[in-house]
N, CA, C and O atoms as a printed pandas DataFrame, in Angstrom:
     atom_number atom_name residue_name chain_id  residue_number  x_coord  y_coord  z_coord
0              1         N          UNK        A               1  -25.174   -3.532   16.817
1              2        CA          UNK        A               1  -24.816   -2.138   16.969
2              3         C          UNK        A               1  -24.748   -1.505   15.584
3              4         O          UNK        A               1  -24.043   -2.008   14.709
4              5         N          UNK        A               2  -25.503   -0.361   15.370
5              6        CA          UNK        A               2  -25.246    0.594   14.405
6              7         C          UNK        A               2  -23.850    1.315   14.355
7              8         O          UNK        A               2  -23.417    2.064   15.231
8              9         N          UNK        A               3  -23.002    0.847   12.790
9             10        CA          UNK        A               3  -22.255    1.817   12.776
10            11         C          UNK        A               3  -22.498    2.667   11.637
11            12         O          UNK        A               3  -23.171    2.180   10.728
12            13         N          UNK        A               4  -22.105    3.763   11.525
13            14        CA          UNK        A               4  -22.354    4.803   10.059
14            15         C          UNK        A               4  -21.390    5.042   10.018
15            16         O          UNK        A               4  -20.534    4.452   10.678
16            17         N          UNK        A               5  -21.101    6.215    9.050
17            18        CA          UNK        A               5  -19.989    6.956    8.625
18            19         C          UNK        A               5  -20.338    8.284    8.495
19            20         O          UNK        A               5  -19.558    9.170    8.145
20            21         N          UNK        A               6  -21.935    8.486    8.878
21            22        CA          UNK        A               6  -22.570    9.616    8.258
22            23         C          UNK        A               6  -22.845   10.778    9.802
23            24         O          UNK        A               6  -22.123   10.219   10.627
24            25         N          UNK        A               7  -23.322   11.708   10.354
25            26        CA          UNK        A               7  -23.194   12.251   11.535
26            27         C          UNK        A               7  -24.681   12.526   11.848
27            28         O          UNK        A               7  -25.203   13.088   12.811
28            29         N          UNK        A               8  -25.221   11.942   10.706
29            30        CA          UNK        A               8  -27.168   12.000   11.205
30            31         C          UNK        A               8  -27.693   10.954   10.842
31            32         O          UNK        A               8  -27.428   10.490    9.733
32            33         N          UNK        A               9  -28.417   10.443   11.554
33            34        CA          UNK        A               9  -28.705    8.966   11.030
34            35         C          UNK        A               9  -30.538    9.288   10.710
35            36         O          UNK        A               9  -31.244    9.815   11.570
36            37         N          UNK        A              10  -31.066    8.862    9.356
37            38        CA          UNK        A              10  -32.389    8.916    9.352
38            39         C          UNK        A              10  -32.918    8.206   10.152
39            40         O          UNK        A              10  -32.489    7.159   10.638
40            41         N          UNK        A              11  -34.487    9.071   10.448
41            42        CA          UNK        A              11  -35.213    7.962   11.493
42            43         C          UNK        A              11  -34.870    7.345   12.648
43            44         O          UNK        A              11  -35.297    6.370   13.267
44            45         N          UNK        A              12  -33.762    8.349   12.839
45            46        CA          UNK        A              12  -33.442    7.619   14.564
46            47         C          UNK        A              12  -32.649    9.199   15.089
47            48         O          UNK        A              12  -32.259   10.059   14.299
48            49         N          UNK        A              13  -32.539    9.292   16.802
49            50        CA          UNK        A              13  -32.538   10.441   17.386
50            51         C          UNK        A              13  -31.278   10.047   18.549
51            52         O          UNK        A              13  -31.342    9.196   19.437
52            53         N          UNK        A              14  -30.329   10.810   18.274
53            54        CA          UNK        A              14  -29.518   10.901   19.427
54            55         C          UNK        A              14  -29.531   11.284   20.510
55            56         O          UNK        A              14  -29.301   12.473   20.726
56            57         N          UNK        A              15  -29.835   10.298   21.659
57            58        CA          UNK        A              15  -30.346   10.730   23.136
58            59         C          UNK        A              15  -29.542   10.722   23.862
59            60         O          UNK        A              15  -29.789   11.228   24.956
60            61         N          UNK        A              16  -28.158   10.134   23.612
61            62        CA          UNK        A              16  -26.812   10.606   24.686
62            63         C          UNK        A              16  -25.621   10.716   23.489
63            64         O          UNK        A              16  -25.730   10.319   22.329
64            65         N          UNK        A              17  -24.610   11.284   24.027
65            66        CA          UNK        A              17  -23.171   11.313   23.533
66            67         C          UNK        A              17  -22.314   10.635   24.462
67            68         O          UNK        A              17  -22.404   10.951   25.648
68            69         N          UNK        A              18  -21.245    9.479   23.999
69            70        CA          UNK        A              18  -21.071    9.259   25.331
70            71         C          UNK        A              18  -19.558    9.467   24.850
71            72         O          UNK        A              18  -18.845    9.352   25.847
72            73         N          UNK        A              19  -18.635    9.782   23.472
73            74        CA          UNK        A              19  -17.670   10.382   22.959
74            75         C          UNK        A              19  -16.689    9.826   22.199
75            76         O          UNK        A              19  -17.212    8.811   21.739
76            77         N          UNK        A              20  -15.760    9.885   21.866
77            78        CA          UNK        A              20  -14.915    8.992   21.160
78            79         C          UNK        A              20  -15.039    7.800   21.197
79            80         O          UNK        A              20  -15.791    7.488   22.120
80            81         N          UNK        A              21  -14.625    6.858   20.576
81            82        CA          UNK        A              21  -14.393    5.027   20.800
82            83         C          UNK        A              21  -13.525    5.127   19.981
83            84         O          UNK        A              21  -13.469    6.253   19.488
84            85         N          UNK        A              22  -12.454    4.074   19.431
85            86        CA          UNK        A              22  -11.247    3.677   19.055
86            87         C          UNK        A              22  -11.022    2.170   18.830
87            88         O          UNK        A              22  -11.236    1.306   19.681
88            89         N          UNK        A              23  -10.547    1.949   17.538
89            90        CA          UNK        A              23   -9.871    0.515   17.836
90            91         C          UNK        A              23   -9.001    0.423   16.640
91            92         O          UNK        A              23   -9.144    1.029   15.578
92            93         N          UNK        A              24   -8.183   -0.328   16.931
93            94        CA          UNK        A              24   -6.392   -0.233   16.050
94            95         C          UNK        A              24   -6.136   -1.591   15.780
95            96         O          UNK        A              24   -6.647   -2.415   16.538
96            97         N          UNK        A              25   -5.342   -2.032   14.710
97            98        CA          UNK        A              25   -4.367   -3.148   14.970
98            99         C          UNK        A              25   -3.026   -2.431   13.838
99           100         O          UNK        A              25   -2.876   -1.489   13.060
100          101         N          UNK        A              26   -2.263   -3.606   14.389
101          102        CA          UNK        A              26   -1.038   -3.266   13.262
102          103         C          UNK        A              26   -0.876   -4.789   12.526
103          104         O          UNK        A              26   -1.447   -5.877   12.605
104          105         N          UNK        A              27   -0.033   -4.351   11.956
105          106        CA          UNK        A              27   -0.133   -5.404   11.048
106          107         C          UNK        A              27    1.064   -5.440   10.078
107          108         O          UNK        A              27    1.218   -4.627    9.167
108          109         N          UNK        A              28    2.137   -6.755   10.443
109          110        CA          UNK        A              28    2.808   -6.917    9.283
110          111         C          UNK        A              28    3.208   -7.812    7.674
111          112         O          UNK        A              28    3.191   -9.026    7.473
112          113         N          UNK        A              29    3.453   -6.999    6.980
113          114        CA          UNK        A              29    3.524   -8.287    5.748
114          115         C          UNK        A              29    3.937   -9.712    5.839
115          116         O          UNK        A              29    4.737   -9.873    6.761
116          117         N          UNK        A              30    3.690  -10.667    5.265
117          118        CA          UNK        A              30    4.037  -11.697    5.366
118          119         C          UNK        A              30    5.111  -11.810    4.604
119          120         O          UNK        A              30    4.897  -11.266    3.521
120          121         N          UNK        A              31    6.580  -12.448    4.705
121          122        CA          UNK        A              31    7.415  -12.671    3.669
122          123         C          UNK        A              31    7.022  -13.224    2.489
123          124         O          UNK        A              31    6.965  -12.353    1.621
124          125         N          UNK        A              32    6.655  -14.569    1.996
125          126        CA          UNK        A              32    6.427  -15.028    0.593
126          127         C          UNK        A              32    5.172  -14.286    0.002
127          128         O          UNK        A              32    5.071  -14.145   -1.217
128          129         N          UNK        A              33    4.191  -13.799    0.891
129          130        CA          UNK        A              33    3.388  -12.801    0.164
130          131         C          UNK        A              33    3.873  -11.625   -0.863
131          132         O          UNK        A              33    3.711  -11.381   -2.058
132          133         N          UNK        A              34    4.689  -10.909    0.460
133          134        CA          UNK        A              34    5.497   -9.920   -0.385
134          135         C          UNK        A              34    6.452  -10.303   -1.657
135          136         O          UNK        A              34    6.538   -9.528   -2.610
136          137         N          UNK        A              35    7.027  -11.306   -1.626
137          138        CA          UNK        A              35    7.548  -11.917   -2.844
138          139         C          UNK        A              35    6.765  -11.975   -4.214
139          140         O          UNK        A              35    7.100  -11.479   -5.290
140          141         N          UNK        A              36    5.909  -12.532   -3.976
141          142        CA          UNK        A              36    4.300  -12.627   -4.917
142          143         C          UNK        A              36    4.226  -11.249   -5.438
143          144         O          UNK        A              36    4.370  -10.853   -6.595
144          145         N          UNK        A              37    3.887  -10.377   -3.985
145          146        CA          UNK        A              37    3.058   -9.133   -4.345
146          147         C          UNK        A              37    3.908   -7.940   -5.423
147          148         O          UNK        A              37    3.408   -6.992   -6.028
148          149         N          UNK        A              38    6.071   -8.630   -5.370
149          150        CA          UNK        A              38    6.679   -7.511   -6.332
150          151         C          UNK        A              38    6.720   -8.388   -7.460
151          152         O          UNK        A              38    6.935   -7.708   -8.463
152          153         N          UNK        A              39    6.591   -9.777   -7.772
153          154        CA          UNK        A              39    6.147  -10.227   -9.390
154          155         C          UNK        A              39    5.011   -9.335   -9.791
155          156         O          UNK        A              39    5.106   -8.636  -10.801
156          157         N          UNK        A              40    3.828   -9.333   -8.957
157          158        CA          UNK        A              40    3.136   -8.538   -9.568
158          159         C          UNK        A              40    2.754   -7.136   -9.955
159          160         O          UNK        A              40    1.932   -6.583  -10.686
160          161         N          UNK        A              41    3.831   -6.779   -9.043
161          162        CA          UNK        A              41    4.507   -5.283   -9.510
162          163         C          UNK        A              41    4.956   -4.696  -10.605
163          164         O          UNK        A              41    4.756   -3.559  -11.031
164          165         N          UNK        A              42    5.904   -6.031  -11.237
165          166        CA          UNK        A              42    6.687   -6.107  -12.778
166          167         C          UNK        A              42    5.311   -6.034  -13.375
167          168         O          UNK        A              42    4.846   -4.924  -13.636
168          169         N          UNK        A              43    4.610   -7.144  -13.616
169          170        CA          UNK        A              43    3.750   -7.528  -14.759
170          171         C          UNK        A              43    2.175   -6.804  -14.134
171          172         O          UNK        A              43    1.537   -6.595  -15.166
172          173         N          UNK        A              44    1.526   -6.463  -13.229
173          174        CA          UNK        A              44    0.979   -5.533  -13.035
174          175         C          UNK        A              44   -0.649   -6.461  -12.655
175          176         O          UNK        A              44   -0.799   -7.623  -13.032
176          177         N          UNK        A              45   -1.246   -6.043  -12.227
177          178        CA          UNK        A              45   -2.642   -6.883  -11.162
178          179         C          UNK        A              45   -2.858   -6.531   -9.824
179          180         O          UNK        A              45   -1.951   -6.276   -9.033
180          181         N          UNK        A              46   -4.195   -6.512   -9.537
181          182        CA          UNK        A              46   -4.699   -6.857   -8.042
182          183         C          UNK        A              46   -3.722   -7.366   -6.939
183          184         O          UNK        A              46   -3.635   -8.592   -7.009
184          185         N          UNK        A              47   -3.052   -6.901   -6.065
185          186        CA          UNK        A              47   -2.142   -7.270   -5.431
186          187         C          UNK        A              47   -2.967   -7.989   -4.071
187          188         O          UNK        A              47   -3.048   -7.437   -2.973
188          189         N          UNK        A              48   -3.691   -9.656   -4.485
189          190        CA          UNK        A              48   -4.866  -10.083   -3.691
190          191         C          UNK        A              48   -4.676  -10.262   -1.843
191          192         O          UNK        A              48   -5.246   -9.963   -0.794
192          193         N          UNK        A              49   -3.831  -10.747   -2.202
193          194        CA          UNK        A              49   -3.279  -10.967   -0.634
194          195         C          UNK        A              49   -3.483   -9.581    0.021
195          196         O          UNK        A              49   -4.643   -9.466    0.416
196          197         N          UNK        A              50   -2.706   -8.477    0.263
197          198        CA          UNK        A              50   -2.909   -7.711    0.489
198          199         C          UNK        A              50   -4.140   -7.113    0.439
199          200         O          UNK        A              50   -4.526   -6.921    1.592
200          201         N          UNK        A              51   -4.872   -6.760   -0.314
201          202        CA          UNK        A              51   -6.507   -6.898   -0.443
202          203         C          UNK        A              51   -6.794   -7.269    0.854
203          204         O          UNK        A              51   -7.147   -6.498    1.746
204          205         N          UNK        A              52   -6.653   -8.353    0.938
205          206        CA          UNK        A              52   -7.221   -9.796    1.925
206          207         C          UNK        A              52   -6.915   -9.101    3.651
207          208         O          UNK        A              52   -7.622   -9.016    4.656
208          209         N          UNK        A              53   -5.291   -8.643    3.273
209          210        CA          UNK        A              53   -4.622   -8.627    4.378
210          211         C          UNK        A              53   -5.321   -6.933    5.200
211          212         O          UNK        A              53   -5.281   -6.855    6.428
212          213         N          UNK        A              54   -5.670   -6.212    4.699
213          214        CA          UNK        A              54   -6.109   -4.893    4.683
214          215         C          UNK        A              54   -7.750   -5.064    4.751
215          216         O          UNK        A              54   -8.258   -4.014    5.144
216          217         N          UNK        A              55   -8.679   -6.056    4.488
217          218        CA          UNK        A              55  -10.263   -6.312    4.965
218          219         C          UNK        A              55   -9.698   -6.597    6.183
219          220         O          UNK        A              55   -9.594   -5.662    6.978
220          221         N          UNK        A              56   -9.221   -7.935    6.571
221          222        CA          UNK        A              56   -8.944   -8.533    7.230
222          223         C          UNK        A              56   -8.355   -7.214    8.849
223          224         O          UNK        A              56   -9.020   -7.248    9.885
224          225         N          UNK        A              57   -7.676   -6.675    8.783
225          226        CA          UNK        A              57   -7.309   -5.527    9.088
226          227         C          UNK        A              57   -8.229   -4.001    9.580
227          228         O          UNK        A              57   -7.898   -3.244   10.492
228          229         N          UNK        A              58   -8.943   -3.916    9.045
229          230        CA          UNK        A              58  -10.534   -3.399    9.164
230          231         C          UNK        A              58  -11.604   -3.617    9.728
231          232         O          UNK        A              58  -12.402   -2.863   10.285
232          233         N          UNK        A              59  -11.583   -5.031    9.504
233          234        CA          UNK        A              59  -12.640   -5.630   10.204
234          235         C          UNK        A              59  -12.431   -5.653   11.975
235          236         O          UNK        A              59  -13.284   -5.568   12.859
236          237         N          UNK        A              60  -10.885   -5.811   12.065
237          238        CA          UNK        A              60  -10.412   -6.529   13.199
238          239         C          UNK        A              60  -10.391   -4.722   14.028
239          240         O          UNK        A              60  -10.526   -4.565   15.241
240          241         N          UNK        A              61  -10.271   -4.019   13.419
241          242        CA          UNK        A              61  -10.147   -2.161   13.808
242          243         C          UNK        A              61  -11.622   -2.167   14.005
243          244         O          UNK        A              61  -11.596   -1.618   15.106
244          245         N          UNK        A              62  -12.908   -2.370   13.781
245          246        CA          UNK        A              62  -13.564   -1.635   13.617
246          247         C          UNK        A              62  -14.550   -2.760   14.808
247          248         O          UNK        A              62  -15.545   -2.247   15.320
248          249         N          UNK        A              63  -14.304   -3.822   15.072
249          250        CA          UNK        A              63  -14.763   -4.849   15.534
250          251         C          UNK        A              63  -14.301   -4.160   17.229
251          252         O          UNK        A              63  -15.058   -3.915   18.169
252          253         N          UNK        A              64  -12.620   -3.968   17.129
253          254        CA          UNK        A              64  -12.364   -3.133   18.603
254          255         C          UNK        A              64  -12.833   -2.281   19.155
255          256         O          UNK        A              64  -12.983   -2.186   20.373
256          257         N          UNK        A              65  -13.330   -1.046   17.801
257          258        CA          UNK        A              65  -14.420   -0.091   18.321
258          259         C          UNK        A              65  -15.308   -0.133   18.683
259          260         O          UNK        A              65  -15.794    0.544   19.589
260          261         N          UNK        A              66  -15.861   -1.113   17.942
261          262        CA          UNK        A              66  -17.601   -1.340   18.212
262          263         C          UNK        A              66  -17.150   -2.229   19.680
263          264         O          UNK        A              66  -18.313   -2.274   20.081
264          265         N          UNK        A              67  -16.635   -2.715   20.409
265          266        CA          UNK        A              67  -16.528   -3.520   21.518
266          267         C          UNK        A              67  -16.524   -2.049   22.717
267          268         O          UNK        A              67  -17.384   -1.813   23.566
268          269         N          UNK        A              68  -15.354   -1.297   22.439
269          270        CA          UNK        A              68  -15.256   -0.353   23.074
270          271         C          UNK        A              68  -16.351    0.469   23.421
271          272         O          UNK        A              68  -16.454    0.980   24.536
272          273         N          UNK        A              69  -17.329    0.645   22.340
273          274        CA          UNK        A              69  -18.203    1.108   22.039
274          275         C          UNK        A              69  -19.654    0.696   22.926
275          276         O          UNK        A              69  -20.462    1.513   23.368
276          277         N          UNK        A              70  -19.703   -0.256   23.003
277          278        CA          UNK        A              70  -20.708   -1.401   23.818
278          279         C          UNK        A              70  -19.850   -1.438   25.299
279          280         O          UNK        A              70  -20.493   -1.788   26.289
280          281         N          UNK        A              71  -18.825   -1.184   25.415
281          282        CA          UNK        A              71  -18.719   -1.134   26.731
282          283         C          UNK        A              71  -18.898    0.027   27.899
283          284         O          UNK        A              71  -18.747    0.117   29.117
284          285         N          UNK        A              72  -19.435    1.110   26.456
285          286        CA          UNK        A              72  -19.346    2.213   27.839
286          287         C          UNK        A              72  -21.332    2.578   27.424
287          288         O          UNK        A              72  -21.973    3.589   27.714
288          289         N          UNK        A              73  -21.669    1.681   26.898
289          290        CA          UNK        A              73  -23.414    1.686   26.619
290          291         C          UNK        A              73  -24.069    2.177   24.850
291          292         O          UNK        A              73  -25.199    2.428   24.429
292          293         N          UNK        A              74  -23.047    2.145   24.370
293          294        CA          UNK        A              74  -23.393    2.796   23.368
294          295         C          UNK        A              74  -24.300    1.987   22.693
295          296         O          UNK        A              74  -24.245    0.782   22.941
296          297         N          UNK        A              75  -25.234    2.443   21.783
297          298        CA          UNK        A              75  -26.281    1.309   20.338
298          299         C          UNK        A              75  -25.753    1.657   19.552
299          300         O          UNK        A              75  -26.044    0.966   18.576
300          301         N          UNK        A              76  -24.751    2.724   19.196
301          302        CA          UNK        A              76  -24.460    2.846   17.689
302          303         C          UNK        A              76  -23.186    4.445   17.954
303          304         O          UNK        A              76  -23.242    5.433   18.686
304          305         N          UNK        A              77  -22.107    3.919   16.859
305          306        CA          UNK        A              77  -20.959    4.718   16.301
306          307         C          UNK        A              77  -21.639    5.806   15.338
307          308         O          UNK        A              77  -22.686    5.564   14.738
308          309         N          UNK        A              78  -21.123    6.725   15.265
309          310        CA          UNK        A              78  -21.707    7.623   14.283
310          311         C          UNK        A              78  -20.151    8.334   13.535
311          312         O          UNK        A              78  -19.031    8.257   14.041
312          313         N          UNK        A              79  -20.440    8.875   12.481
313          314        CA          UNK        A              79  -18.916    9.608   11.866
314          315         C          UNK        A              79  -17.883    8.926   12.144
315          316         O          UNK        A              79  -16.861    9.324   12.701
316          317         N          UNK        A              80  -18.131    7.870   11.757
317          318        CA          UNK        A              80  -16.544    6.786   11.495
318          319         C          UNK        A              80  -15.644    6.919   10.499
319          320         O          UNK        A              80  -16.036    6.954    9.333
320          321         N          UNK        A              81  -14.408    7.006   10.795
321          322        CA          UNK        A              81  -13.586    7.674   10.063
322          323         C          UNK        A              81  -12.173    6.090   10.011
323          324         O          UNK        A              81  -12.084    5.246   10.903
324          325         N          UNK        A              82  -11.262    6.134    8.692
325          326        CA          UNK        A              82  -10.582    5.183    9.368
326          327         C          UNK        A              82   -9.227    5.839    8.907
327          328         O          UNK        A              82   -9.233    6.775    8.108
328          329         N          UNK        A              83   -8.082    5.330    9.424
329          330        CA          UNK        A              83   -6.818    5.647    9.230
330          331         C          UNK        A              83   -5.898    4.935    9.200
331          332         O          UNK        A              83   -5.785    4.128   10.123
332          333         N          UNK        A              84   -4.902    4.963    8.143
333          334        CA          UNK        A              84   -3.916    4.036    8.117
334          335         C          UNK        A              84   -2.115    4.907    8.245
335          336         O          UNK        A              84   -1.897    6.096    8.016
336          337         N          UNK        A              85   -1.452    4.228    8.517
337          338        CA          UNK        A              85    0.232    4.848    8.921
338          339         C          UNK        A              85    0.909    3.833    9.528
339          340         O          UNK        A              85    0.603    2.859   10.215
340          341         N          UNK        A              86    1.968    4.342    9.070
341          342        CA          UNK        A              86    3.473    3.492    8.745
342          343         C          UNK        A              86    4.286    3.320    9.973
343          344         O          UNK        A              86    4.869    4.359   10.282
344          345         N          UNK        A              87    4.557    2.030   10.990
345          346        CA          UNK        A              87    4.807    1.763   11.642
346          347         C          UNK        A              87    6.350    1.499   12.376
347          348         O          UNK        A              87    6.976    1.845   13.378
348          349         N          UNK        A              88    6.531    0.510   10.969
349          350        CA          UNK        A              88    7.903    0.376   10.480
350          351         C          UNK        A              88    7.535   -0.336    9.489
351          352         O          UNK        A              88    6.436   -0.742    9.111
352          353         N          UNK        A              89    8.828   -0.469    9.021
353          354        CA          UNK        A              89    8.878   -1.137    7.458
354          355         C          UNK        A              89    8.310   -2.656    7.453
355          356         O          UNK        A              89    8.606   -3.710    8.015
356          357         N          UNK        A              90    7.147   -2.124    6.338
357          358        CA          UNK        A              90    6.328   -3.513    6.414
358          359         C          UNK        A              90    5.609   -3.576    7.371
359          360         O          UNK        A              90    5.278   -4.746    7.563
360          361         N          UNK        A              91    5.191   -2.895    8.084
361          362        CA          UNK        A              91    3.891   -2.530    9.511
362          363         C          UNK        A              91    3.601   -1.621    9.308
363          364         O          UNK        A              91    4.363   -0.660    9.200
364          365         N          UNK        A              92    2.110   -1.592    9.156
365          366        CA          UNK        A              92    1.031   -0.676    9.548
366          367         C          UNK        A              92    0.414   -0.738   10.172
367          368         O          UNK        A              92    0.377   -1.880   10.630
368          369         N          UNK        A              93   -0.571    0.197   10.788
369          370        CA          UNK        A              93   -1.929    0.459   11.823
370          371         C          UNK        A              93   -2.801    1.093   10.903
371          372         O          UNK        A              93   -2.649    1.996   10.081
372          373         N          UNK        A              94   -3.780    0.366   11.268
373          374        CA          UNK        A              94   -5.225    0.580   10.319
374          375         C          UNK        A              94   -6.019    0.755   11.798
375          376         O          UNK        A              94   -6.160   -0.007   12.755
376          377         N          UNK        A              95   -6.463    2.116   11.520
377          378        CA          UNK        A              95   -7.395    2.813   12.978
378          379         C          UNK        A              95   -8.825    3.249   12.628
379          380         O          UNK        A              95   -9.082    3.823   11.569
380          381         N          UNK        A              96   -9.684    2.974   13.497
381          382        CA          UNK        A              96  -11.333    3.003   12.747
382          383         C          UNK        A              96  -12.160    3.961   14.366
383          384         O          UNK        A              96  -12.511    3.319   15.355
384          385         N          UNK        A              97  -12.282    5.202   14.290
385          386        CA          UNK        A              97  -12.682    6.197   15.459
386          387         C          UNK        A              97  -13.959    6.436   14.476
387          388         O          UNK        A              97  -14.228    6.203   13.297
388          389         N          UNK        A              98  -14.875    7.284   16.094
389          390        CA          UNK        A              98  -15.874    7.715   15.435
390          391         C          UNK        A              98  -17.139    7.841   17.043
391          392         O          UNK        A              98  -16.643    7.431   18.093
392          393         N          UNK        A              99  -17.977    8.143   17.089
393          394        CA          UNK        A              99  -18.567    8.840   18.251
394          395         C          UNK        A              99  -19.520    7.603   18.642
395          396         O          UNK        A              99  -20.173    6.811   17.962
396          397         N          UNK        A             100  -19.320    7.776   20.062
397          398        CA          UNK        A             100  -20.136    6.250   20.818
398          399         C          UNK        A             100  -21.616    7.266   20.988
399          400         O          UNK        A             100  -21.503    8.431   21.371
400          401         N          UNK        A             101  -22.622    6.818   20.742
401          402        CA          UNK        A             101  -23.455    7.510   20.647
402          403         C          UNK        A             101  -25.077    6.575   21.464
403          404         O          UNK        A             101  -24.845    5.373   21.595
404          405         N          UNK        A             102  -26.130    6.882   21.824
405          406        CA          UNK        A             102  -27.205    6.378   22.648
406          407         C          UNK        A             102  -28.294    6.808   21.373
407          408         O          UNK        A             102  -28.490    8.022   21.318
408          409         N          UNK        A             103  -28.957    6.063   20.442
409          410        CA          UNK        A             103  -30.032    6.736   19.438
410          411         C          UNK        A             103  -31.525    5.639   19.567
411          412         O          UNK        A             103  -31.352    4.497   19.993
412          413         N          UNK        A             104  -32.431    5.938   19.311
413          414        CA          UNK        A             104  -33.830    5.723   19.777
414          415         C          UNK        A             104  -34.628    6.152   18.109
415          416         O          UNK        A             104  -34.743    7.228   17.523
416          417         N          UNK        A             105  -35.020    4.876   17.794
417          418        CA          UNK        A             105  -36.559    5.373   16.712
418          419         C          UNK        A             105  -36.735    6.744   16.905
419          420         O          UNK        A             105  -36.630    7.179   18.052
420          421         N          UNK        A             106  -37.002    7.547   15.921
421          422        CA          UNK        A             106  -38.503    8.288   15.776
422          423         C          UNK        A             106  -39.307    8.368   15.607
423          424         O          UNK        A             106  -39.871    9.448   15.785
């Protein structure tokens, strides 16, 4: 499945709309991570884990869409957008929307 981010895709033609798709997770810190992650707060670096924890997080959002996406016929997402917000402390939702779409060569 094609996903973009873009709302026209070269060389290919949108032959249905079929409308939103969606996919979410939340996600909380790990304790000894977070321990790690405020040493490196003091002395200052790549906070990796987190990195890790936030692909990891994305992938798993955008993997729901594209499922969602394939289930109502779609070949490809178009204008994918993603979003993140504060759940509770130390939880977030990382959200990845964007248009289930039907596209064909030109």
């Amino acid at each position: 499945m094609l996903i973009s981010n873009i709302e026209i895709l070269p060389n290919k033609r949108v032959v249905k709309h079929l409308g939103l798709v969606q996919g979410s997770t939340v996600r909380a810190k790990h304790a000894g991570k977070d321990i790690m992650a405020g040493f490196k707060n003091i002395f200052g670096g790549e906070l990796g884990s987190y990195t890790e924890l936030l692909q990891e997080s994305r992938d798993e959002a955008v993997q729901r869409m594209q499922d969602q996406a394939a289930a109502i016929g779609a070949n490809a997402v178009i204008n994918v957008r993603f979003s993140t917000s504060a759940i509770a402390a130390g939880a977030s939702e990382i959200l990845a929307y964007g248009t289930a779409v039907v596209i064909e060569d030109i």
